[in-house]
MITOR-679497 format. One record per atom (N, C-alpha, C): residue in one letter; atom name; x, y, z. Coordinates in Angstrom, 3 decimals. Atoms other than C-alpha are relative to their C-alpha. Layout:
N
rest->A	atom->CA	X->X	Y->Y	Z->Z
...
***
This chain:
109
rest->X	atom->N	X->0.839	Y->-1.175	Z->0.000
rest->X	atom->CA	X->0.000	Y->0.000	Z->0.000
rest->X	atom->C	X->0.880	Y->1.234	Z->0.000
rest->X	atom->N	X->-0.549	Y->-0.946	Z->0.117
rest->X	atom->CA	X->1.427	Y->3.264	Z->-0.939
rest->X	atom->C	X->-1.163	Y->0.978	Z->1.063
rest->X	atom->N	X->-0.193	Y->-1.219	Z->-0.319
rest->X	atom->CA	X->2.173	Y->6.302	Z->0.837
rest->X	atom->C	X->0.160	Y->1.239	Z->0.169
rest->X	atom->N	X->-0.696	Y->-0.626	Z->0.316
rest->X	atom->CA	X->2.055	Y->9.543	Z->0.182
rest->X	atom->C	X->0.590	Y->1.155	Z->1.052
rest->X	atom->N	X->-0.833	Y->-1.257	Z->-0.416
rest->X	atom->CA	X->4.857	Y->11.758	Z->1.886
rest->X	atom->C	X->-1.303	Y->1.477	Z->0.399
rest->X	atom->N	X->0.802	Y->-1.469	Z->-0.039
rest->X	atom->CA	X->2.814	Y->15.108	Z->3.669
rest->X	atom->C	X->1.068	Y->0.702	Z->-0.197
rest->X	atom->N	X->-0.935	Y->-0.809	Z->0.399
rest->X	atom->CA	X->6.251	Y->16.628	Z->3.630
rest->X	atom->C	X->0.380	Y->0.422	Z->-1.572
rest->X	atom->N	X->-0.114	Y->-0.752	Z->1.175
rest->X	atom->CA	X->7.385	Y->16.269	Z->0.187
rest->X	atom->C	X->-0.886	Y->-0.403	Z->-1.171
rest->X	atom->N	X->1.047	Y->0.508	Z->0.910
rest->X	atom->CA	X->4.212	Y->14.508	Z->-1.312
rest->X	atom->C	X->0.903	Y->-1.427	Z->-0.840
rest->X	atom->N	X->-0.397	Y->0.922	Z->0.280
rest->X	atom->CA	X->6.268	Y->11.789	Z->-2.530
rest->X	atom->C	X->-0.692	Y->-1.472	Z->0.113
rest->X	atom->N	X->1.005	Y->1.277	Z->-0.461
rest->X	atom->CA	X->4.562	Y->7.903	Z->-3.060
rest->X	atom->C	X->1.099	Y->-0.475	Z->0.424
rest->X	atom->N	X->-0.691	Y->1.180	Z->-0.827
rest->X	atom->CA	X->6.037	Y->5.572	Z->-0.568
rest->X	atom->C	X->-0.387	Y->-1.362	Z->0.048
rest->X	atom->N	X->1.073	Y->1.658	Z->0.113
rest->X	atom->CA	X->5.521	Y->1.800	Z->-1.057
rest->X	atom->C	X->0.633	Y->-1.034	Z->1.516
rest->X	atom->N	X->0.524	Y->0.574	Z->-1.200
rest->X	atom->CA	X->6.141	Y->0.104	Z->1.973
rest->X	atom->C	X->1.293	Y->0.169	Z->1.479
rest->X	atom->N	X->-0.384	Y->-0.344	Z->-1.086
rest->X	atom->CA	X->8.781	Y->1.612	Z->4.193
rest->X	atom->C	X->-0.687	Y->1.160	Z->1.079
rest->X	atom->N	X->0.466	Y->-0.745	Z->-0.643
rest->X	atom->CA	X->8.359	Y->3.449	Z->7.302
rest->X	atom->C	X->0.524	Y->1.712	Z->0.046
rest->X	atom->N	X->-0.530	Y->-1.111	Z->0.268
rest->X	atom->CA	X->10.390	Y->6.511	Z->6.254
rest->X	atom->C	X->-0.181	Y->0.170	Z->-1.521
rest->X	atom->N	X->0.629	Y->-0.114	Z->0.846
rest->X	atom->CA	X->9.474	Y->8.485	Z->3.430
rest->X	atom->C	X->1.606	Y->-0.250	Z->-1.020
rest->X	atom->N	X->-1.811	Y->0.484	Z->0.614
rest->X	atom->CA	X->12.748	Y->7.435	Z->0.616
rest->X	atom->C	X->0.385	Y->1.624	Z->-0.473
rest->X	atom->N	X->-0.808	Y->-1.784	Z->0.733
rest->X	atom->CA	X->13.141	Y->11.367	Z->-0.670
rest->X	atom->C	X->0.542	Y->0.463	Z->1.117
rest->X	atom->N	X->-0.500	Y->-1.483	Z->-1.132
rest->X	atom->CA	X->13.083	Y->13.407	Z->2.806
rest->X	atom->C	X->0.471	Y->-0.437	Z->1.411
rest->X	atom->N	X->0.050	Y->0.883	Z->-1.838
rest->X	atom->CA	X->13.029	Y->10.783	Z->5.536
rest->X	atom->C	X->-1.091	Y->0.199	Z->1.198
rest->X	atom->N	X->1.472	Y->0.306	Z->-0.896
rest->X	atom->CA	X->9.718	Y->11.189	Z->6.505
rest->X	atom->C	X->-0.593	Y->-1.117	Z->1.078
rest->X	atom->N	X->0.806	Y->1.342	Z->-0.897
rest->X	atom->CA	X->7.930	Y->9.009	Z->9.398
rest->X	atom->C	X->-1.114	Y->-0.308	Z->-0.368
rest->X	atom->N	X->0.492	Y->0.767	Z->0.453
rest->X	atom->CA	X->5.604	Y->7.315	Z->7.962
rest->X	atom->C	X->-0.997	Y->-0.759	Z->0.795
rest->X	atom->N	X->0.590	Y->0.696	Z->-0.468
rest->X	atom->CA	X->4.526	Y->5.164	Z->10.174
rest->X	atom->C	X->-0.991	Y->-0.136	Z->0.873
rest->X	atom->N	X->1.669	Y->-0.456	Z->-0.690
rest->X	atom->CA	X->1.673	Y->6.518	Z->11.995
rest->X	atom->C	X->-1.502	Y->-0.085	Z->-1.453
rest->X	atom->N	X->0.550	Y->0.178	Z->0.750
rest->X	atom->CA	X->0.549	Y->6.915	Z->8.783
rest->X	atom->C	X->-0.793	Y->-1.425	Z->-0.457
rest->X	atom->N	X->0.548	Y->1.589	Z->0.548
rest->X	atom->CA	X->0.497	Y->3.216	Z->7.511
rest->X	atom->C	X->-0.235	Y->-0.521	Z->1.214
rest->X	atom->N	X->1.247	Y->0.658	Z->-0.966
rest->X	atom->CA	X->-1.261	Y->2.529	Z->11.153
rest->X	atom->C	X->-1.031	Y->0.391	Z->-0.120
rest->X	atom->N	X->1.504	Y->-0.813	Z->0.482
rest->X	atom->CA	X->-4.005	Y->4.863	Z->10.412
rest->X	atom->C	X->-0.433	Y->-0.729	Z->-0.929
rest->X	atom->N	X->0.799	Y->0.540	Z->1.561
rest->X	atom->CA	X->-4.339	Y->3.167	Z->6.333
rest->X	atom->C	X->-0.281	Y->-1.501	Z->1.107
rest->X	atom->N	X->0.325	Y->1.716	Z->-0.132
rest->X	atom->CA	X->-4.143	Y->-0.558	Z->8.409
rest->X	atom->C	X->-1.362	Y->-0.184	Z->0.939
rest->X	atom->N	X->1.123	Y->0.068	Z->-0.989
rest->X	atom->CA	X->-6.818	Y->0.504	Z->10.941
rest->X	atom->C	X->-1.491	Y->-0.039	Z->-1.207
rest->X	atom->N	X->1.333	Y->-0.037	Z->0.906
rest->X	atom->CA	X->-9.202	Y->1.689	Z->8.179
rest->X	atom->C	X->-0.314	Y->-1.584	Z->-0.799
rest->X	atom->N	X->-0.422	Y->1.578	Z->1.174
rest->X	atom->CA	X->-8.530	Y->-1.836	Z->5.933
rest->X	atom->C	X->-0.400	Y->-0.582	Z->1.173
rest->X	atom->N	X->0.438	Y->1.091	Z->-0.631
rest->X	atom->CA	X->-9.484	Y->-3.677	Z->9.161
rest->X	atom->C	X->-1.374	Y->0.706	Z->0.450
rest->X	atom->N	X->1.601	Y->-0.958	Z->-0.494
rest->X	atom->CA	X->-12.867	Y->-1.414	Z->10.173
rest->X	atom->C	X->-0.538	Y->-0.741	Z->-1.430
rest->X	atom->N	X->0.619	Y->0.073	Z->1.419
rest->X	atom->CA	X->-13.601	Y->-1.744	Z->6.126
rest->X	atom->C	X->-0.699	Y->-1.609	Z->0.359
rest->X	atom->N	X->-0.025	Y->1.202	Z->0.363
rest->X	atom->CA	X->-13.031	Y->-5.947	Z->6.695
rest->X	atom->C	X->-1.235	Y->-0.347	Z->1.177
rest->X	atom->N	X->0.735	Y->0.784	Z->-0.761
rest->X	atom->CA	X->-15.216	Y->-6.167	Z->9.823
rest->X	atom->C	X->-1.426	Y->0.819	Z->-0.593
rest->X	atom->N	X->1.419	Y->-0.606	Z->0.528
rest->X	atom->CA	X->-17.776	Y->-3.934	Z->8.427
rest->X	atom->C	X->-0.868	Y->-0.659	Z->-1.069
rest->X	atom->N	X->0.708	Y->0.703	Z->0.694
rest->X	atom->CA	X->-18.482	Y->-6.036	Z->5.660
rest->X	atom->C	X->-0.049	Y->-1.485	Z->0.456
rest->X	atom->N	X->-0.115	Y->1.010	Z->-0.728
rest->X	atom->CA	X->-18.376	Y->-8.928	Z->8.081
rest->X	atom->C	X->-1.417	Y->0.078	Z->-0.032
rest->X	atom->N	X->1.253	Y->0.070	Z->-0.997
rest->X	atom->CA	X->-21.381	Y->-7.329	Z->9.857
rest->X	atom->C	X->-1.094	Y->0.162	Z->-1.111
rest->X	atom->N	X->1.148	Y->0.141	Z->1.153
rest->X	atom->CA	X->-23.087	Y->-6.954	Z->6.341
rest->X	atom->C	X->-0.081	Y->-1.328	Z->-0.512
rest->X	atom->N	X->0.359	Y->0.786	Z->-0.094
rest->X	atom->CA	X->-22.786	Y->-10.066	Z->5.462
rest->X	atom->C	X->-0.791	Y->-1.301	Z->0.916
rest->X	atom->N	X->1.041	Y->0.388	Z->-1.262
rest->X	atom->CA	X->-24.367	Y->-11.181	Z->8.789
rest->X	atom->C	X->-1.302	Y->0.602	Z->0.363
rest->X	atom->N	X->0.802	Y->-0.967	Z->0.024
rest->X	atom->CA	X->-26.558	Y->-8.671	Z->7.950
rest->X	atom->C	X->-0.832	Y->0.830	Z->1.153
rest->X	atom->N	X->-0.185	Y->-1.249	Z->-1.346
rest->X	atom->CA	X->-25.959	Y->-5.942	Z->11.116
rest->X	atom->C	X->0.146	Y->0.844	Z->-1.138
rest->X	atom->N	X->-0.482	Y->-1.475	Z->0.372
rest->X	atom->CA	X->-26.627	Y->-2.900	Z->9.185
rest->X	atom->C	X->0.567	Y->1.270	Z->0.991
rest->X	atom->N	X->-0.588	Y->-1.344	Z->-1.148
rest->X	atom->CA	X->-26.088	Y->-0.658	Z->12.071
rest->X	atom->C	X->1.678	Y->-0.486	Z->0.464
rest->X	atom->N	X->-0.898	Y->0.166	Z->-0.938
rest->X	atom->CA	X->-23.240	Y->-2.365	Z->13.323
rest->X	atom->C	X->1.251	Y->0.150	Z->-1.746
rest->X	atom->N	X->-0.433	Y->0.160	Z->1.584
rest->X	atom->CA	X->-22.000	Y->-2.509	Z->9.040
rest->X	atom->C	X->0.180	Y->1.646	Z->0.285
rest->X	atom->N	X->-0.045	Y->-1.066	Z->0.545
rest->X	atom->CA	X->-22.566	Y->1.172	Z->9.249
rest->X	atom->C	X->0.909	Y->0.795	Z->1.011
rest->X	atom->N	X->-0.728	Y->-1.116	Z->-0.802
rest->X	atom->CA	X->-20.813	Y->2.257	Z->12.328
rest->X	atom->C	X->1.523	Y->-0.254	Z->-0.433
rest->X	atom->N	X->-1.411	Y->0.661	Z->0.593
rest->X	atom->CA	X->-17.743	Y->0.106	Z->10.919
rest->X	atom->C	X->0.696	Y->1.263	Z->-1.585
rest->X	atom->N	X->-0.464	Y->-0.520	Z->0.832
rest->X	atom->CA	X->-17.695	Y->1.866	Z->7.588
rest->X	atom->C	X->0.182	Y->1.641	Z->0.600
rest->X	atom->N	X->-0.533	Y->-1.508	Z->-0.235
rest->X	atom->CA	X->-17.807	Y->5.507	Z->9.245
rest->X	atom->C	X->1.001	Y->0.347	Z->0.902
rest->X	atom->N	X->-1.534	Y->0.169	Z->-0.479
rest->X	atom->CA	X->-14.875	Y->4.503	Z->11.177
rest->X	atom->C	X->1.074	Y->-0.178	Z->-0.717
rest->X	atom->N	X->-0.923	Y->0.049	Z->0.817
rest->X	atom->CA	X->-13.202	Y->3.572	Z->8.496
rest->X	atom->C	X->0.337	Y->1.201	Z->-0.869
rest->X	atom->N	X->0.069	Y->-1.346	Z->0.831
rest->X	atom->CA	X->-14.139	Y->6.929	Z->6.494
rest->X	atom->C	X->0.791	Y->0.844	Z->0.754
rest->X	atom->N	X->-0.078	Y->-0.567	Z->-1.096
rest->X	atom->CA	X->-13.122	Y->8.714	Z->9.735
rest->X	atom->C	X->1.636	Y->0.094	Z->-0.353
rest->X	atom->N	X->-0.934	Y->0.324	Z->-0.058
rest->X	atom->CA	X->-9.929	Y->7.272	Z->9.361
rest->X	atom->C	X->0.906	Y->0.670	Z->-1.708
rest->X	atom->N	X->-0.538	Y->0.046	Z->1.583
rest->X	atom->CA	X->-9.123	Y->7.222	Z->5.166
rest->X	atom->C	X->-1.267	Y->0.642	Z->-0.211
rest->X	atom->N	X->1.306	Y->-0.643	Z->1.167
rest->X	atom->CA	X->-11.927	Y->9.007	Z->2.957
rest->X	atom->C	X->0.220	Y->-0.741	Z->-0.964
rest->X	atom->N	X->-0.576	Y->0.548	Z->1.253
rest->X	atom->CA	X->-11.972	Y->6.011	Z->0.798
rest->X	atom->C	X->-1.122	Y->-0.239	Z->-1.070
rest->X	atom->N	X->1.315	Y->0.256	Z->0.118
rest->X	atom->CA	X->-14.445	Y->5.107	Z->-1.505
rest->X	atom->C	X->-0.687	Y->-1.353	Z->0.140
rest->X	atom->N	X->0.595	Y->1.500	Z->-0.478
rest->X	atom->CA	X->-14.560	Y->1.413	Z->-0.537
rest->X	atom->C	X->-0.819	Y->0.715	Z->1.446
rest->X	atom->N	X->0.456	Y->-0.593	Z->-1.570
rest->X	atom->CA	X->-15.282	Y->2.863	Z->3.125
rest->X	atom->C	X->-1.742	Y->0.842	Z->-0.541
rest->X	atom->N	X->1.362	Y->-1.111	Z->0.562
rest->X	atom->CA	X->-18.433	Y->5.334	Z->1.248
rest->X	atom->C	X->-0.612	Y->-1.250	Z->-0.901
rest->X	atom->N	X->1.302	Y->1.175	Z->0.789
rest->X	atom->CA	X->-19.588	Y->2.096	Z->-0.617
rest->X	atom->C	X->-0.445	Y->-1.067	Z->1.329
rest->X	atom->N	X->0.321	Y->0.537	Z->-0.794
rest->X	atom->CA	X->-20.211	Y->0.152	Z->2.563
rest->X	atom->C	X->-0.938	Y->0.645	Z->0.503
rest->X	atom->N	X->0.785	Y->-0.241	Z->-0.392
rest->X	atom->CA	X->-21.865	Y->2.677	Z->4.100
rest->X	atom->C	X->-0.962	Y->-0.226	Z->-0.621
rest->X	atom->N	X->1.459	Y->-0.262	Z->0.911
rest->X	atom->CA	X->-24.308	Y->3.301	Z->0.896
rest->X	atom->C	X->-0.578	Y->-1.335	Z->0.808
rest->X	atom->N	X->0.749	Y->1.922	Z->-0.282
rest->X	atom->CA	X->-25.041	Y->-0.724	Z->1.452
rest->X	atom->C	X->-0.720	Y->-0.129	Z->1.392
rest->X	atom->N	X->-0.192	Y->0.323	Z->-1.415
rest->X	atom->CA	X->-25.000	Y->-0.564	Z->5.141
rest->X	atom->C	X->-1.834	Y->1.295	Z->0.225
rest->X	atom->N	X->1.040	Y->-0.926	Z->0.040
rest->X	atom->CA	X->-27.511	Y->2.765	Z->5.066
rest->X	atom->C	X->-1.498	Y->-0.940	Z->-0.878
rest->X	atom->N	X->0.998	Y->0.184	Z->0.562
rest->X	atom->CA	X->-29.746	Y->1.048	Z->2.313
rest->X	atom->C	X->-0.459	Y->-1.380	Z->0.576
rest->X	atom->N	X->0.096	Y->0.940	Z->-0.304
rest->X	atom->CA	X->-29.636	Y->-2.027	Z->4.027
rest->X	atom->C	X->-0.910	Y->-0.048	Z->1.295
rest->X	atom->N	X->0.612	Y->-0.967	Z->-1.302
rest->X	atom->CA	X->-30.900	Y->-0.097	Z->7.476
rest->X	atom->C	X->-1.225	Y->0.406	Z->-0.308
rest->X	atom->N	X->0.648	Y->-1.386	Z->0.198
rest->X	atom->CA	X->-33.219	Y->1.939	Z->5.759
rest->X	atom->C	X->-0.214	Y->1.114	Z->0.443
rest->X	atom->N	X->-0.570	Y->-1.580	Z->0.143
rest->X	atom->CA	X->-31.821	Y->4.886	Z->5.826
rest->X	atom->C	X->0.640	Y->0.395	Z->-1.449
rest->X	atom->N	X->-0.533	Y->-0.214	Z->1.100
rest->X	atom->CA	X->-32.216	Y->6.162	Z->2.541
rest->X	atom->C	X->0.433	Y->1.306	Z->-0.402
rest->X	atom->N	X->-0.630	Y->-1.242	Z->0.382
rest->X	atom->CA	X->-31.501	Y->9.786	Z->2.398
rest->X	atom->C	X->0.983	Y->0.155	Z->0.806
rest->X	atom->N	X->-1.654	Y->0.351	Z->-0.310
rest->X	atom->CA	X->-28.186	Y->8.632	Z->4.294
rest->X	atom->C	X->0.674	Y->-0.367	Z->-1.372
rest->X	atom->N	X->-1.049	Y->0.505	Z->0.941
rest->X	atom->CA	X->-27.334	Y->6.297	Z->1.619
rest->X	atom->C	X->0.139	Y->0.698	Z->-1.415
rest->X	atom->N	X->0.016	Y->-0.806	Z->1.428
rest->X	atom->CA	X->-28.251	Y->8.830	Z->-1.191
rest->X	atom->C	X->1.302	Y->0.857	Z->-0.042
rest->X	atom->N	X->-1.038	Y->-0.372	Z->0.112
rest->X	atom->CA	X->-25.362	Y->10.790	Z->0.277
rest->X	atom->C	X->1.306	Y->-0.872	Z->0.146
rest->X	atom->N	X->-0.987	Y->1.348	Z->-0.099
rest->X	atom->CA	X->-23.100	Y->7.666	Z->0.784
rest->X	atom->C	X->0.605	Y->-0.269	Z->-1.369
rest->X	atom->N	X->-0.559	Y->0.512	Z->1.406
rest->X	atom->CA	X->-23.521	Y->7.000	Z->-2.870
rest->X	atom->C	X->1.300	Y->0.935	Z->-0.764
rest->X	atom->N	X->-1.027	Y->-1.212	Z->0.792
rest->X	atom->CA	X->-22.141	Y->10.511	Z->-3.994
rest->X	atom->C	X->1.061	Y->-0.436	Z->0.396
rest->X	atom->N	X->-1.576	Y->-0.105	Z->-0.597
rest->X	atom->CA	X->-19.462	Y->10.064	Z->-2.005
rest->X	atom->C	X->0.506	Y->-1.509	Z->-0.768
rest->X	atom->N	X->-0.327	Y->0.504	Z->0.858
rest->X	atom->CA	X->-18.865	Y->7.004	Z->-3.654
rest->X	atom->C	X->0.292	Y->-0.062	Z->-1.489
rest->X	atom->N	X->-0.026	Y->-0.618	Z->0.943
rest->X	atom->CA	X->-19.286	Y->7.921	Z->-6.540
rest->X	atom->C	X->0.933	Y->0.914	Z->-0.515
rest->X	atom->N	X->-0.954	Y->-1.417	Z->0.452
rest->X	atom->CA	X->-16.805	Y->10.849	Z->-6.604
rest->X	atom->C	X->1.620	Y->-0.591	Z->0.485
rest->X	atom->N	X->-0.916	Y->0.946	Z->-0.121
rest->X	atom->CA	X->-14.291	Y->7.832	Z->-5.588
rest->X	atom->C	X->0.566	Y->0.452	Z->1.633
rest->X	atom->N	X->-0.737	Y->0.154	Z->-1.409
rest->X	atom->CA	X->-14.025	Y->8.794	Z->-1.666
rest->X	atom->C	X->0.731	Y->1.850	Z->0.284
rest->X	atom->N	X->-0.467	Y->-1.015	Z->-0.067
rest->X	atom->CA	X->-12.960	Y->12.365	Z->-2.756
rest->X	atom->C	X->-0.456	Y->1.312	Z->0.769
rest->X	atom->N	X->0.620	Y->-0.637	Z->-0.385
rest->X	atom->CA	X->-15.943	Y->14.206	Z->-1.404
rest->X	atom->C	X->-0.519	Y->0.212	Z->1.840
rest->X	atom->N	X->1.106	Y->0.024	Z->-1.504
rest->X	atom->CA	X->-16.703	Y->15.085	Z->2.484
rest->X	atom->C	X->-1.542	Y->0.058	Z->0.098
rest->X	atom->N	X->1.773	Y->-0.413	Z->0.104
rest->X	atom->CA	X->-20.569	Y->15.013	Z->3.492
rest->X	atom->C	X->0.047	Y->1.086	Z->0.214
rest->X	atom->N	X->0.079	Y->-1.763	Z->0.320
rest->X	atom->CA	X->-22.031	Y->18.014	Z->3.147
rest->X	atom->C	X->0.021	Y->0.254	Z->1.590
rest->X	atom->N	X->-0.423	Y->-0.283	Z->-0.984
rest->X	atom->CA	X->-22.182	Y->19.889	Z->5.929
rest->X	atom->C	X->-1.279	Y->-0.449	Z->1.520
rest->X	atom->N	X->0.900	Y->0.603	Z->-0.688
rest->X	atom->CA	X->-25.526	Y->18.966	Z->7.495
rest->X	atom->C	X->-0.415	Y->-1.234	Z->0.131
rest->X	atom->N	X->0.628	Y->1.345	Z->0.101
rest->X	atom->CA	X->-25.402	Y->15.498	Z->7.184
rest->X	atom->C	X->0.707	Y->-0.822	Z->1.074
rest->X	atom->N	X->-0.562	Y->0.318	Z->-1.400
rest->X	atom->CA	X->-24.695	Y->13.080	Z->10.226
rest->X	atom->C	X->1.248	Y->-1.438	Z->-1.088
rest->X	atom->N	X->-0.584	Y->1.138	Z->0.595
rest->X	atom->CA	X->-22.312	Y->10.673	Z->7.905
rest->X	atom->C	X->1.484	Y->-0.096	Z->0.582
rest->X	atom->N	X->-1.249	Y->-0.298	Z->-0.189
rest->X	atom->CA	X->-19.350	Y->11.587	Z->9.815
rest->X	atom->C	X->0.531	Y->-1.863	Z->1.400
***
């Protein structure tokens, strides 16, 4: 899983220092490994079909990364709940590949 450097923006592939500036890193790639395991139990709890427990997983994971795997769980997790003018904003955000925060009135955080 790449890295990218906040110092000099540089991609890093799997050390803990960044290879241009000597960046630390490694808070970083605990933060990406936390989200990747929230993502894995979240679709645990959807396939056991816990939407609530699917949905608190994926907005931990968002919390963490803004990814758009993390914004496609929720959609699922929301439409799965019914909560659909959640997952209508879930989708965008999927949709826009993870790039987009919720707006500002929306509880998706």
């Amino acid at each position: 899983m790449q890295i990218l450097c906040p110092a000099c923006k540089k991609l890093n592939d799997s050390a803990d220092k960044c290879n241009r500036c000597g960046g630390n890193l490694s808070d970083l790639r605990r933060i990406r490994r936390a989200a990747v395991e929230e993502l894995k139990l979240g679709k645990r709890h959807l396939l056991r079909m816990n939407a609530e427990k699917a949905l608190l997983s994926a907005k931990s994971s968002w919390r963490l990364k803004k990814s758009a795997s993390a914004a496609k769980l929720a959609f699922l997790a929301s439409l799965m709940g019914g909560h659909f003018s959640e997952a209508t904003r879930w989708y965008s955000m999927a949709a826009a590949g993870g790039n987009s925060a919720p707006a500002r009135n929306t509880d998706c955080s």
